[in-house]
C-alpha positions as CSV (number, residue, x, y, z in Angstrom):
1,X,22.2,12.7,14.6
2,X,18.6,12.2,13.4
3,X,19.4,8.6,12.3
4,X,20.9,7.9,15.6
5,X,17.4,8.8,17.5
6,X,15.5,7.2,14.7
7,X,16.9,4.0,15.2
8,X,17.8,4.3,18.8
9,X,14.7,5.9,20.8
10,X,11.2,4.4,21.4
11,X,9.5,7.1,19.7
12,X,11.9,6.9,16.8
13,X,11.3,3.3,16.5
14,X,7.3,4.3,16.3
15,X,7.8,6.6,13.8
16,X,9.7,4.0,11.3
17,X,6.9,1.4,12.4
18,X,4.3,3.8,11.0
19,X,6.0,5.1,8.1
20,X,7.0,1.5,7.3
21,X,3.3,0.4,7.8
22,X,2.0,3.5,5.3
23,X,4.2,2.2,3.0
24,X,2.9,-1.6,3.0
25,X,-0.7,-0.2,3.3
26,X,-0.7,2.1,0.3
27,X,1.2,-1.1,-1.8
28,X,-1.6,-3.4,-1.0
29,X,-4.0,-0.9,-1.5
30,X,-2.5,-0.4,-5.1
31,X,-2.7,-4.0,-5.8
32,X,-5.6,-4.5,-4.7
33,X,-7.5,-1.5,-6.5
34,X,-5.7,-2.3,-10.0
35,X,-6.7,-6.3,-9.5
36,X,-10.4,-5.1,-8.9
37,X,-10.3,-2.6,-11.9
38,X,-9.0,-5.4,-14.4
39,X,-11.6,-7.4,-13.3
40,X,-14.1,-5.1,-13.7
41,X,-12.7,-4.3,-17.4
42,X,-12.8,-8.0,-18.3
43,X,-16.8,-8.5,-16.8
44,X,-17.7,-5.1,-19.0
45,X,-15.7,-6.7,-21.7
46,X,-17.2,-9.9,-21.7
47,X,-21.1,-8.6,-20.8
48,X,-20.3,-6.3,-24.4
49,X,-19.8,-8.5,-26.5
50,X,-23.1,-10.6,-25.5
């Protein structure tokens, strides 16, 4: 029954838009914050060993 008015009714369509979106956001926002921190481990590395 809750499926049915998930996929069925505007506001159930919303509410799997947005917790579809939250989903993608907080992926990219892993990505991106563990691709910044790598980088910043090999500049630290790198200005060390000067």
């Amino acid at each position: 029954m809750a499926w049915v008015e998930l996929f069925s009714t505007d506001i159930g369509l919303l509410s799997l838009f947005t917790i579809g979106f939250v989903v993608v956001m907080g992926g990219y926002l892993y990505r991106f914050a563990k691709r910044h921190i790598a980088e910043d481990e090999q500049k630290a590395r790198a200005a060390g060993q000067r």
